[in-house]
Each structure stands twice: as C-alpha cells, then as structure tokens.
LUMZA-854224 format. One record per residue (C-alpha): residue number from 1; z, x, y. Coordinates in steps of 0.25 Angstrom, whole numbers, plus 5000, padded with zeros to 4 digits. Example, Ala and Ser with C-alpha at 12.3 -4.5 7.8 and 13.67 -1.06 7.14 Angstrom:
// LUMZA-854224
<site 1; <5031; 5049; 4982>>;
<site 2; <5029; 5055; 4996>>;
This chain:
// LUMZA-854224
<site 1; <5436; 4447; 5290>>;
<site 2; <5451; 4452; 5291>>;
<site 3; <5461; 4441; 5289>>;
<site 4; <5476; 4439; 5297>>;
<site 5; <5487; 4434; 5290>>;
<site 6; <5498; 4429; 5298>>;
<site 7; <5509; 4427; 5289>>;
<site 8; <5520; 4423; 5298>>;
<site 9; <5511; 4410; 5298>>;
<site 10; <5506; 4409; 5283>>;
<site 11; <5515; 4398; 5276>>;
<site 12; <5512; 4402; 5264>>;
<site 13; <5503; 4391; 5258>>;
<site 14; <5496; 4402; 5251>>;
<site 15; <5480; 4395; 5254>>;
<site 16; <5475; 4408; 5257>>;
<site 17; <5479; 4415; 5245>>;
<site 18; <5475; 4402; 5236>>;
<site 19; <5461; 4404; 5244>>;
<site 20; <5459; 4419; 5245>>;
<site 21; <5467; 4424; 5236>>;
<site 22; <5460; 4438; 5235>>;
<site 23; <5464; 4439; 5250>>;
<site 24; <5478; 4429; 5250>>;
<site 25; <5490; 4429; 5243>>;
<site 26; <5505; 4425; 5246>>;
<site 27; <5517; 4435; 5248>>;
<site 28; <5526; 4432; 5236>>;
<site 29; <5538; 4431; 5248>>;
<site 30; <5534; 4420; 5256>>;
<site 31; <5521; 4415; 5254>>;
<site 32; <5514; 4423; 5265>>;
<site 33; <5499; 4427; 5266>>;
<site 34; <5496; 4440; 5260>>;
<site 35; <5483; 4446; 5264>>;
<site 36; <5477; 4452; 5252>>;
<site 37; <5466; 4458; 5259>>;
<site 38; <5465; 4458; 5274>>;
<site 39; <5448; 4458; 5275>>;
<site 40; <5443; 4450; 5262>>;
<site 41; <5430; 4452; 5255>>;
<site 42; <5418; 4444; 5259>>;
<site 43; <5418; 4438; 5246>>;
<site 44; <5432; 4433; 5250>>;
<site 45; <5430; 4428; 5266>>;
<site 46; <5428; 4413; 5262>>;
<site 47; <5440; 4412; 5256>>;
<site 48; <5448; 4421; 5267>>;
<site 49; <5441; 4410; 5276>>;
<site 50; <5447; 4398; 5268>>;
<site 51; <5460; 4405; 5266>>;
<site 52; <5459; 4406; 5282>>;
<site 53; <5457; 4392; 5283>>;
<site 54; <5466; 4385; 5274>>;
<site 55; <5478; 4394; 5279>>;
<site 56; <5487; 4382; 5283>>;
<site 57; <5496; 4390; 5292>>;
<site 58; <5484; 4398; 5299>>;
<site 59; <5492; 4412; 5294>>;
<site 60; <5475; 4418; 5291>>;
<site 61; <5466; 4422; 5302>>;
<site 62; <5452; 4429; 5301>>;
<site 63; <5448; 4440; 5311>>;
C-alpha cells in the first residue's frame, strides 16, 4: 500500500494525523498533511485505511 497526499486539497482538519499518527501529522504553517511515511507497516494499514476514509476533503488516496 503507498499513500497520495494532495495537499493543495487537505483543509487541514488534521483527522489523519488524530488517526494515524505514526503515519500523519500537520505542517506547523498551514495545517497541511504531512506524510510521515509514504508506505506504512501492516500493523498500521487499518488505520491508514480509516485516515483515508474520514479525510473530509478527499486530499488521501491508496494506490
């Protein structure tokens, strides 16, 4: 699993990284998703998965 960020589309809500946050966190200038890590550990793909889900500006995608 490798995850997409679009941060021109994040608003910043900052549900990824409340989460995932081994994986998400926020810039500390605007709010924008930061990937920690671009292809998370299988102990962490629920949560990517949720993250992914609850994104309320559709910014995360799975490939």
């Amino acid at each position: 699993m490798r995850i997409k960020a679009d941060t021109e589309r994040c608003i910043g809500a900052g549900m990824c990284a409340l989460t995932a946050p081994k994986v998400f966190d926020q810039s500390e200038e605007d709010g924008t998703v930061l990937l920690l890590v671009d292809e998370p550990a299988a102990e962490d793909e629920a949560a990517v998965r949720r993250a992914v889900q609850v994104c309320p500006s559709g910014a995360l995608s799975l490939d």
